[in-house]
N, C-alpha and C positions, 0 to 999 in steps of 0.2 A: 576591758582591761586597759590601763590608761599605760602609754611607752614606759616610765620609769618602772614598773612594774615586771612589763616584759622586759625590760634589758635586763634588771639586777635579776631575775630568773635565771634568765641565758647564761650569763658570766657566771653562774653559780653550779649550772648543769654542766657546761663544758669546761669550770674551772678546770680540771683534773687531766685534760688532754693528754699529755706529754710528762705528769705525776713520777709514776714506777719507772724511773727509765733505766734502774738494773736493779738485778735481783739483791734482795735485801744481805746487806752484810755489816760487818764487827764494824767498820770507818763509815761515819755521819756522811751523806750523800744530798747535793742541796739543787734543786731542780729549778730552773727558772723557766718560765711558759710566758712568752708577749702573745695580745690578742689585738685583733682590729675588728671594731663592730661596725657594720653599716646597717642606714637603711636606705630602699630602692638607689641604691650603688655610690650613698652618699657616707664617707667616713665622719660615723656622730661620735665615739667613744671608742677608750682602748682599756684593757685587763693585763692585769699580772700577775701571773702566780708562781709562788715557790712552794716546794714540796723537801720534805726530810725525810728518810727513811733511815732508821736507825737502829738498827737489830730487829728486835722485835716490836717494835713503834711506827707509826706514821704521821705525819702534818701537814696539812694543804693550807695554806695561807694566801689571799685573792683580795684584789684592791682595783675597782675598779673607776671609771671618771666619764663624764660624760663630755663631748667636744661643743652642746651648749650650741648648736645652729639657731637662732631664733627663737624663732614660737612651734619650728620643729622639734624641736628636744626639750625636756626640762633640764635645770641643772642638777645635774645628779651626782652625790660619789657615795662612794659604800666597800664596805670588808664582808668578807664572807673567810669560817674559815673550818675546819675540822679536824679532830685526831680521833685516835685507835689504835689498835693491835694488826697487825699484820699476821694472818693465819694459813693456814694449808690452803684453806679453800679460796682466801682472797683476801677482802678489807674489812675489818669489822669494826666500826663506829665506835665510838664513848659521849664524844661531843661534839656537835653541828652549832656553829651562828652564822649569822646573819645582819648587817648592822647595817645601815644608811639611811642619807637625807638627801629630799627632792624638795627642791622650791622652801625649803625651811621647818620640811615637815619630816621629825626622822621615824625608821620603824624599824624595831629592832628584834631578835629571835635568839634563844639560847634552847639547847632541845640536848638534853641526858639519855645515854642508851645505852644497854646490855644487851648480847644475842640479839640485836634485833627489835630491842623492843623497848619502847620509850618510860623511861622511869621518872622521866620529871622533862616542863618545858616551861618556858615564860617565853611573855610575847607583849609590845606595844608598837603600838596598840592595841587592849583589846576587844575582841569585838563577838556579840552576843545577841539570840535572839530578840530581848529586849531591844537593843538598839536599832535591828532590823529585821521583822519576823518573817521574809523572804532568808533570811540565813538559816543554812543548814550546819549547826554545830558537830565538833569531829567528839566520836564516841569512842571511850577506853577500848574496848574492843576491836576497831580498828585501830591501835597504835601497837598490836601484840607483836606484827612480822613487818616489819619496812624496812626503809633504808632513807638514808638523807641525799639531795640534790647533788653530793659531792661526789664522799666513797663508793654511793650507791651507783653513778655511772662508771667505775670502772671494771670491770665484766672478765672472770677468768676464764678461761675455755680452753682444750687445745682444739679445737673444736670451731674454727671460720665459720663453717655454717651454721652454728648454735646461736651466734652472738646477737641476731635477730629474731631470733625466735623464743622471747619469753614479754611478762610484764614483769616492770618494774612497782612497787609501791610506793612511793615519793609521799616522804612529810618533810616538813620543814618548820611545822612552829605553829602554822596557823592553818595550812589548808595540805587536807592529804588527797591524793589523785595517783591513778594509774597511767603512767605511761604503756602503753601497749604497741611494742613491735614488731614489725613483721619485714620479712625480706625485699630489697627493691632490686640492687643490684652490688656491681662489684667498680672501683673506681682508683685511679693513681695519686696523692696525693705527694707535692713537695714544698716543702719548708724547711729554711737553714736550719743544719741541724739534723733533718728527718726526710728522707725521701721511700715511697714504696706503695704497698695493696692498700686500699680502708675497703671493708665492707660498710654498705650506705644500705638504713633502714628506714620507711616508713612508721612515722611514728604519730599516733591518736591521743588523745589524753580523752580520758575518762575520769570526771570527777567525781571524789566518793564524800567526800565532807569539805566543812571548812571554806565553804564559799556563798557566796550570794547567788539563789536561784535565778533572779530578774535579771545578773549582770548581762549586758549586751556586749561585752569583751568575752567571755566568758562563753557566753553562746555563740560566737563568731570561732574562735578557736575549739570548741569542741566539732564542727565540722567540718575543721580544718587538718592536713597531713601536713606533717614537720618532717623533715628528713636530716637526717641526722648521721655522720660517718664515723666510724669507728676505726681504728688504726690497731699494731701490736707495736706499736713504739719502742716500746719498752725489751720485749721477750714477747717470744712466739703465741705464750697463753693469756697476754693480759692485752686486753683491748679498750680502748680508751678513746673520747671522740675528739676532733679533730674540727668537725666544721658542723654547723646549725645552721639549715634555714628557717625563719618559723613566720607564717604568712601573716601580714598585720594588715587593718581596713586599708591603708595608702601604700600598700605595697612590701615588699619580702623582708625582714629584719638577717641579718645573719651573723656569726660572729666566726672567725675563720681564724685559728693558729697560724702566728706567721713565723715563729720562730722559737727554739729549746737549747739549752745550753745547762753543761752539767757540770758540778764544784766536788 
């Protein structure tokens, strides 16, 4: 899996960090989240996202850029963004994208949802056994129960020790995979803005479609452990991450909340 790839992942998984940051009410409420991505301790790119919560509505909206070191980074920028309904149980989706360009080449995702379940997506580009019969195409039946890279990390619970202990189902447009987490530890976390507990998960990815068998990125990170922290930023029951590290062949990528400010 080539860097441009995993970062716009990153910035899209943890877009939502700092999202919820009070419970939803009648007055428009507008969330600002800075990010700092490095890799092996070197600052490549930075994320920004705002969130709206609006009665009964939500908006994550995420724009991120790459700091372009070299022949270390590609040049990268790209949006990601998502809305929904805001319910009892948590976030529930309507629509997910995904947009950006590396090096000139853009690739872009629009993905339609109800309960859960995907009622239309577009993707470019796209890609099909024909074009390479090492690919495994994603099949209607897995798109009945997921979630998207965004709303789907942020996790209701009153419940700390629940918040690692399930799988996620992650689609995004082109390839669906399980995150699968598990408990590692408990850790302090401060950022302007936010200081206090994250629960830190172990997390595996398990790929179910939508990706190239032969990739050698792909097989590096499936026997790899990502850790991932989780915070209640917001209120007691919503849990949202905060920091990623995610292991690449030349060293740790990670993307770390530096800051949250509320309008």
């Amino acid at each position: 899996m080539r860097f441009r790839r995993i970062a716009i992942t990153l910035a899209a998984l943890c877009g939502v960090a700092l999202s919820p940051a009070r419970a939803p009410a009648a007055a428009e409420q507008v969330v600002t989240t800075e990010y700092g991505m490095a890799l092996i301790g070197l600052i490549i790119g930075k994320a920004t996202f705002d969130t709206v919560i609006d009665g009964k509505g939500f908006s994550v909206k995420g724009r991120m850029s790459s700091a372009g070191l070299g022949q270390l980074v590609s040049k990268t920028g790209g949006t990601s963004q998502v809305s929904g309904r805001v319910t009892a149980r948590g976030f529930a989706a309507e629509r997910y994208s995904l947009d950006y360009t590396s090096d000139g080449k853009r690739w872009s995702s629009d993905v339609r949802m109800r309960s859960g379940r995907v009622t239309g997506s577009s993707v470019i580009p796209k890609r099909t056994r024909d074009e390479k019969p090492s690919y495994i195409p994603v099949q209607r039946a897995q798109l009945a129960s997921v979630v998207d890279p965004l709303s789907g990390l942020m996790i209701r619970t009153g419940d700390a020790g629940s918040v690692c202990r399930r799988t996620l189902p992650l689609y995004d447009g082109w390839s669906r995979l399980d995150l699968k987490l598990s408990p590692k530890e408990r850790r302090t976390v401060s950022l302007t803005g936010y200081s206090g507990e994250a629960v830190v998960c172990n997390v595996r990815i398990d790929p179910v479609s939508g990706y190239d068998r032969k990739s050698k990125g792909l097989q590096f990170l499936k026997n790899q452990t990502i850790e991932l922290w989780f915070a209640p930023i917001a209120r007691p029951d919503v849990f949202v991450p905060v920091y990623v590290r995610i292991p690449t062949t030349i060293g740790p990528l990670t993307l770390q909340a530096t800051s949250v400010s509320v309008k």
